[in-house]
C-alpha positions in Angstrom: 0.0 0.0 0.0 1.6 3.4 -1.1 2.4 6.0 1.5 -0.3 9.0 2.0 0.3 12.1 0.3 1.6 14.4 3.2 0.6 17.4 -0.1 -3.3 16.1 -0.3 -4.3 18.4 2.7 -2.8 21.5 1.0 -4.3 20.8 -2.8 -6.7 22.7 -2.8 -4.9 26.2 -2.1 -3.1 28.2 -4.3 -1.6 31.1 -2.9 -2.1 34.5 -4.5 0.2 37.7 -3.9 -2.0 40.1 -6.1 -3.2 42.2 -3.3 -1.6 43.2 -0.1 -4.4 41.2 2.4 -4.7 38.1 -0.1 -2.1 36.4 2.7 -4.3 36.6 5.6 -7.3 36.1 3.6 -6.2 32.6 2.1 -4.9 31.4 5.7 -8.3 31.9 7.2 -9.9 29.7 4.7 -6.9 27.3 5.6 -7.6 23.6 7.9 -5.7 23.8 11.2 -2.5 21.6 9.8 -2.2 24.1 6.6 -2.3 27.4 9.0 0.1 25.6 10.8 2.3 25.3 8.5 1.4 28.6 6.8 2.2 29.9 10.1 5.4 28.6 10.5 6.9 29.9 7.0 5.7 33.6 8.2 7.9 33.3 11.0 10.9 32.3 8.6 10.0 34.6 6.5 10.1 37.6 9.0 13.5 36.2 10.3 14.7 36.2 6.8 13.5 39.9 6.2 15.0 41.0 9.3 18.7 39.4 8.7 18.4 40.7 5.5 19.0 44.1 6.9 21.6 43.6 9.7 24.5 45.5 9.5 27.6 45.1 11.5 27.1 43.5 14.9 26.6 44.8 18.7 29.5 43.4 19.9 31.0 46.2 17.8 29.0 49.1 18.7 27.1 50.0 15.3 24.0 49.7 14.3 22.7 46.4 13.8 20.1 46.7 11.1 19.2 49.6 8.9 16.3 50.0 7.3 14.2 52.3 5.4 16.7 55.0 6.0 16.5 54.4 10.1 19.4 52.4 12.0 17.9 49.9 15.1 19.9 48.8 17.8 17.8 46.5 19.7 16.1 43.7 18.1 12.2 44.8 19.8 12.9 47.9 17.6 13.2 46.1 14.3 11.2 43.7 14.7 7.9 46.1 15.5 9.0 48.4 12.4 9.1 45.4 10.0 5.5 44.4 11.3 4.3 48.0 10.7 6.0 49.1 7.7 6.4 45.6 5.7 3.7 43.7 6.1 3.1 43.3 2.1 6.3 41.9 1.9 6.6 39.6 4.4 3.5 38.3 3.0 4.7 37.6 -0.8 7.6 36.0 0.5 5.6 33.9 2.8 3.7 32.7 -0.2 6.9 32.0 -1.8 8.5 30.1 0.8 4.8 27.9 1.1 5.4 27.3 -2.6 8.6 26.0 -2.2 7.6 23.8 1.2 4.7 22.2 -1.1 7.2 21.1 -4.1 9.4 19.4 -0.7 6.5 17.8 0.2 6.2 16.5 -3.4 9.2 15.1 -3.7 9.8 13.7 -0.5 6.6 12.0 -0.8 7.5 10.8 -4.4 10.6 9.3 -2.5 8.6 7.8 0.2 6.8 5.7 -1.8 9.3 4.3 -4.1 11.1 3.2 -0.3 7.6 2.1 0.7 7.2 -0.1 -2.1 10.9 -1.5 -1.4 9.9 -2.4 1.6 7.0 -4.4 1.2 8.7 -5.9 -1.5 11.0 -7.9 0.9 9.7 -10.6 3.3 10.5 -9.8 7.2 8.4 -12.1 8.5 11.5 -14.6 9.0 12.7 -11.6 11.2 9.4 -11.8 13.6 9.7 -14.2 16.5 6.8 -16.8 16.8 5.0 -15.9 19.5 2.2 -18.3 19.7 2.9 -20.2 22.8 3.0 -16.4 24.8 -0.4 -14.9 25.7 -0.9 -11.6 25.1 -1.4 -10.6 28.7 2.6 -11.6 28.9 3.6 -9.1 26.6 1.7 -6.2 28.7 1.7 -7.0 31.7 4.2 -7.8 34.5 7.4 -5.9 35.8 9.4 -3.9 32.3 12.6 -2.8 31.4 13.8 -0.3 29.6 16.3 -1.2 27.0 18.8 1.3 25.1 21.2 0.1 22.2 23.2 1.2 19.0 24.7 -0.8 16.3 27.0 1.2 13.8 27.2 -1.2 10.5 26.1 -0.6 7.1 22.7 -0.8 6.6 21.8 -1.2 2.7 18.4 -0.6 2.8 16.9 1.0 5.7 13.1 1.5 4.9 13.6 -2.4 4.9 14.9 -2.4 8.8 12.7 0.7 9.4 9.1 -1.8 8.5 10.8 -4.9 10.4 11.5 -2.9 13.1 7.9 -1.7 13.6 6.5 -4.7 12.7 8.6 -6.2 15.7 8.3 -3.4 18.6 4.0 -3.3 17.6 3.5 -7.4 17.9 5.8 -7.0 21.2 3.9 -4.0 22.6 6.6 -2.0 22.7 7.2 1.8 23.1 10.3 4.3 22.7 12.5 5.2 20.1 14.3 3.7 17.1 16.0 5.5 14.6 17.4 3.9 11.5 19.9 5.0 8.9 22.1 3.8 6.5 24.9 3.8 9.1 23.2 1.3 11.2 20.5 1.4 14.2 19.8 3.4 17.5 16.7 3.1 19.7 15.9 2.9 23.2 12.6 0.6 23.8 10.3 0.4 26.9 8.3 -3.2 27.6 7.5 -6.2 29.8 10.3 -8.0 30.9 9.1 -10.9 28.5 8.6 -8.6 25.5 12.3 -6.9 25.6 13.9 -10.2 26.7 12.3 -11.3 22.8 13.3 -7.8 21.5 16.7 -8.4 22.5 17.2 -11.7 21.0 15.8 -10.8 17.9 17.8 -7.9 17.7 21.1 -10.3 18.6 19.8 -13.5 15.6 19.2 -10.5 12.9 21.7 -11.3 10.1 22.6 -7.6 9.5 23.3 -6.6 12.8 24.6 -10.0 15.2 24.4 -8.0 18.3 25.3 -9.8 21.3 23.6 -9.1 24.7 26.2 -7.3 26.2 25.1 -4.5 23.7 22.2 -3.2 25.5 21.3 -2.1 28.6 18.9 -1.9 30.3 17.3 0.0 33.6 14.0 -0.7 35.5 10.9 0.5 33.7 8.6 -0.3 31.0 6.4 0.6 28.1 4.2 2.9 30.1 8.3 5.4 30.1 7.4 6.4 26.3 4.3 8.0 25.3 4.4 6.4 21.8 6.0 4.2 19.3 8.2 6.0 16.8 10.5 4.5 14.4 12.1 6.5 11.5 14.6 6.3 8.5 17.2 8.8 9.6 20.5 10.3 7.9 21.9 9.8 11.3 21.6 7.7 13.9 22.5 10.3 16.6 22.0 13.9 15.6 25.4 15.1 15.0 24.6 17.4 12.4 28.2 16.0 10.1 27.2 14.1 7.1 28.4 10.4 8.1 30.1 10.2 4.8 32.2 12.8 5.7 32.8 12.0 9.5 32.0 8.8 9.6 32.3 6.3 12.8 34.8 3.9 11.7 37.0 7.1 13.1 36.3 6.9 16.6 38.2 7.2 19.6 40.1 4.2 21.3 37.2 2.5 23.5 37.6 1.8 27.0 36.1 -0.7 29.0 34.6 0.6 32.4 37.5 -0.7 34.2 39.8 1.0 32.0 37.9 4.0 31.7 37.6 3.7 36.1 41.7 3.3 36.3 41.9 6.4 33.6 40.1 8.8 36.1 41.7 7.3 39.3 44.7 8.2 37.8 43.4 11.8 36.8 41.9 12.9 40.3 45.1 11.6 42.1 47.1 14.1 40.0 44.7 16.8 40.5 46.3 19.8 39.6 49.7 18.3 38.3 47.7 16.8 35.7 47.7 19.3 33.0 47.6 16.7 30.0 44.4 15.1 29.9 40.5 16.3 29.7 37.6 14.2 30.9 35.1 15.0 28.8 31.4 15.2 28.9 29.7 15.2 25.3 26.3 15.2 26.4 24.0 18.1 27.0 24.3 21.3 30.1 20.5 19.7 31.5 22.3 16.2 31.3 25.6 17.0 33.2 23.8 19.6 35.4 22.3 16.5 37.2 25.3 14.1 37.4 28.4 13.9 36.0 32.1 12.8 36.5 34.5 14.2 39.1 36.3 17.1 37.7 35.1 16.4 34.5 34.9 19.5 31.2 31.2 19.5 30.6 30.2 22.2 27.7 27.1 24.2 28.6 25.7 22.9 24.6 21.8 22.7 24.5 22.1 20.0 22.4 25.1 17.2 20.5 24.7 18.6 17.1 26.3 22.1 18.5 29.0 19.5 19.5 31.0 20.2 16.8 30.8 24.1 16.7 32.0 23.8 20.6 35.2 21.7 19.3 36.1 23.8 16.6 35.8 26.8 18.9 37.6 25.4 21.5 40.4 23.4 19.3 43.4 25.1 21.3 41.8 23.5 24.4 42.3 20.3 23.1 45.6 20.8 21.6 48.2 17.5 22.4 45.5 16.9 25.3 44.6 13.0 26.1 41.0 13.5 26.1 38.7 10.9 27.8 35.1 11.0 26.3 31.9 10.0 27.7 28.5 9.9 27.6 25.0 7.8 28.5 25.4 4.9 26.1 28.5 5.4 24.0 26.3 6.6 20.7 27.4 10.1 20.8 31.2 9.5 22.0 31.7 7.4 18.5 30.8 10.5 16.4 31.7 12.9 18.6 35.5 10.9 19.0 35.3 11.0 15.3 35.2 14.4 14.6 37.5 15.7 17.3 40.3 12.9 16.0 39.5 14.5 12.7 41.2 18.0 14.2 44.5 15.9 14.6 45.3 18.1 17.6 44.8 15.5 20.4 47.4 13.8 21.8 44.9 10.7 22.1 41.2 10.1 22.3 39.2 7.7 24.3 35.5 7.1 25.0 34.0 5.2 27.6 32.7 1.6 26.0 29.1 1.4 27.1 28.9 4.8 28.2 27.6 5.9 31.8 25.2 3.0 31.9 27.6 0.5 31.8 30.1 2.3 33.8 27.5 2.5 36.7 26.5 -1.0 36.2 30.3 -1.5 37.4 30.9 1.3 39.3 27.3 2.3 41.3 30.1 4.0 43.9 32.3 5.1 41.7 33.1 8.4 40.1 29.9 9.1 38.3 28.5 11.2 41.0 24.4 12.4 41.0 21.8 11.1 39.0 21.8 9.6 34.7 19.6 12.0 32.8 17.6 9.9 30.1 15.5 10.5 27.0 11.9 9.2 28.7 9.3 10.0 31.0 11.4 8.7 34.2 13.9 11.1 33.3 16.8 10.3 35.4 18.1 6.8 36.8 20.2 6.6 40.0 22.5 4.4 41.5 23.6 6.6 44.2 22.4 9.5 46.8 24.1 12.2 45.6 22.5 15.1 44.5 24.9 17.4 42.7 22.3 20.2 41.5 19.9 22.5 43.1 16.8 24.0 42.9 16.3 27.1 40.0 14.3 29.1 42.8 15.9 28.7 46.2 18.9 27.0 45.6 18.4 24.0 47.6 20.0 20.7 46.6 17.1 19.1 44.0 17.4 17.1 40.6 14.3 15.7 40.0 13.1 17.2 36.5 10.2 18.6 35.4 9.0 20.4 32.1 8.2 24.2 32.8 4.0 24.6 32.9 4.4 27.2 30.2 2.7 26.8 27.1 4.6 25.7 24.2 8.0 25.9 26.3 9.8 22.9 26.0 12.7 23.6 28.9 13.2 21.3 31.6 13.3 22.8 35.4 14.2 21.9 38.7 12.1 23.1 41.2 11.7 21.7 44.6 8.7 20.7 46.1 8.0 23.7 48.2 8.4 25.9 45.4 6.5 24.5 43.3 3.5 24.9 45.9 4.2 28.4 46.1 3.4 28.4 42.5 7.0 28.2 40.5 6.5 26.0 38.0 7.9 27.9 35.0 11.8 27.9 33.7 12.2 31.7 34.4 10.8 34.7 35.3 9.7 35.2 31.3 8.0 31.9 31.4 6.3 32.8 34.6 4.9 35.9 33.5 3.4 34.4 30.4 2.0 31.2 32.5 0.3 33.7 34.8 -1.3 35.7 31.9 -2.5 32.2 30.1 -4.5 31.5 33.1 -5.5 34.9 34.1 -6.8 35.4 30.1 -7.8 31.3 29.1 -10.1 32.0 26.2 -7.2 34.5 24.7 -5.2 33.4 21.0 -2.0 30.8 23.1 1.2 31.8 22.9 3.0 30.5 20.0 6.7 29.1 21.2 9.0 31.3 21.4 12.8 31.8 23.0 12.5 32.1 26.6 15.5 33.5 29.2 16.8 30.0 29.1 17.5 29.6 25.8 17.8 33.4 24.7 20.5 34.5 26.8 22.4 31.3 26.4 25.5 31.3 24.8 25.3 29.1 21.5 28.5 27.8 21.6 30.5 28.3 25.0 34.3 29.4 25.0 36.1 27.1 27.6 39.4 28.0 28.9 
């Protein structure tokens, strides 16, 4: 069965720039997914306009924009005389850009059913475990796990894996994460303790991939962790943002067992300050490390891994005929990550921890890792020991229990202690705050379309370490 035209929603609309209004006009006639999307080009296309006149920076004291004769200083400025003077513009390229976002759509759904069609052309059933002799109250119900695994290999046809890989997790009632790429597999998977212990060995008797056990790992928990299935056909299988072909994995670091990797920072913290030589580094992101981390380790204060390579090539000289000891939650991001910093050739050597944090901790509850394992589901962290290394955003008391900010259409992650959240700080900052407290004050106004918030707008893109 061919894939659904993602375009058939917007085929009846054509847009028309012959009069100033026509914009607004067409959008009201729009279903809610085509003002969405309508919606969203506006915004690009008013970030467009507005670059288009910058001129210089304010690091340097001039005028950042100029336009229509005037020079603006602050962005507030320009951005309420673009809405005011150049509203006919911002809507023909609006239009424009819709235009061009329909022929993607084309295309990629051209491409998605020539895959489709690949994929149901090949037989995966010999890939599904029987499961006949296992009732389906098995599969749902009883103590879960939640497993997480990668597998770097060459993958020749992915929509292939992609179908057997739904197939699979659906008949096993499973929920999480997989993505799939040419350059192998990546998923993290929440079920019964029956259901992953299938997953798992179907994953190792796969004839592409022979994984063996010792690949995954897995922490207390279960389907009810993930709100949803999703698996996908990817470019990457961690979100580095470097084209695989280019930086590909095969270039990573020297891996480290957890004993190895345990021995390497023993070493480290009994220098202390004699040892000048070597960086223990954290490639994961700030919310991540705020929570736990290594001793003494370098953890960037990156929102997310694919500004991991901006913050290397921005911080080279730091890294300069350094021994640099990478880690992260499962290994996934160290093998790129390794990848790209040995492709600076300034290092000295680079290692990454085999397994990652989860391993290390399944070795080392005690060890060195100190606080709690940030993780990408609805338990959010996993513990092994009592140490709480962060602290509340309000009142600064020692707290690292997660939470997303009650702000609509905000996104951040805060840590707010219980007491502070009963005095009604629930937010991520004081902006969020302020527009939470207006959304209930005014419920039946227009919601506030997401937008940068003090946590993300005052952060530094890409951090200078010294």
């Amino acid at each position: 069965m061919a894939a659904e035209d993602p375009c058939s929603q917007f085929s009846d609309w054509e847009p028309d720039s012959s009069t100033r209004g026509s914009g607004v006009k067409q959008e009201k006639q729009m279903c809610a997914s085509q003002r969405r999307f309508y919606s969203l080009c506006r915004r690009k296309s008013f970030a467009v306009f507005v670059t288009s006149k910058s001129h210089g920076s304010q690091e340097e004291g001039g005028a950042s924009w100029c336009c229509c004769g005037q020079s603006f200083r602050e962005h507030s400025a320009i951005h309420k005389h673009v809405a005011r003077t150049h509203v006919g513009e911002i809507e023909q390229l609006t239009q424009t850009t819709f235009k061009c976002f329909l022929s993607q759509l084309e295309e990629e759904a051209k491409t998605q059913d020539t895959n489709q069609s690949k994929a149901e052309a090949v037989d995966i059933s010999a890939w599904i475990p029987d499961t006949s002799h296992i009732s389906e109250e098995q599969l749902q119900k009883g103590p879960g796990k939640v497993v997480l695994f990668y597998h770097y290999c060459q993958v020749e046809d992915p929509q292939v894996i992609c179908a057997w890989q739904k197939a699979l997790c659906v008949k096993l009632h499973l929920t999480g994460k997989v993505r799939v790429a040419s350059e192998g597999v990546n998923g993290t998977v929440g079920g019964t303790d029956m259901a992953t212990d299938i997953y798992i060995s179907a994953m190792c008797s796969h004839p592409f991939f022979r994984m063996e056990r010792e690949d995954f790992k897995t922490s207390d928990g279960g389907a009810e962790c993930f709100t949803d299935l999703r698996v996908g056909v990817y470019k990457e299988i961690v979100p580095m943002g470097v084209d695989p072909d280019v930086i590909s994995y095969q270039l990573a670091g020297i891996h480290l067992e957890p004993e190895e990797f345990h021995k390497e920072v023993e070493a480290l913290l009994t220098e202390g300050d004699l040892c000048t030589d070597t960086i223990l580094l954290d490639c994961r992101n700030f919310y991540e490390s705020k929570i736990g981390q290594f001793t003494e380790c370098l953890a960037p204060n990156i929102r997310k891994f694919s500004y991991f390579p901006d913050y290397i090539d921005q911080n080279l000289d730091l890294f300069r005929d350094k021994k640099v000891l990478m880690y992260c939650t499962g290994g996934i991001r160290c093998e790129r990550g390794s990848a790209y910093l040995r492709s600076k050739d300034v290092c000295k050597e680079v290692y990454q921890l085999k397994g990652g944090i989860h391993k290390y901790l399944e070795r080392f509850p005690e060890g060195f890792y100190r606080g709690k394992l940030f993780v990408f589901d609805e338990r959010y962290t996993i513990s092994s020991n009592r140490d709480i290394i962060s602290d509340c955003r309000y009142c600064s008391s020692p707290w690292d229990q997660y939470k997303l900010c009650s702000t609509q259409f905000c996104c951040q992650l805060v840590l707010s202690c219980p007491s502070c959240r009963r005095d009604g700080h629930t937010s991520c900052c004081p902006t969020c705050q302020t527009k939470g407290r207006a959304q209930s004050e005014a419920p039946s106004a227009a919601p506030h379309q997401r937008e940068e918030c003090e946590c993300t707008d005052g952060r530094p893109r890409i951090p200078q370490d010294v």
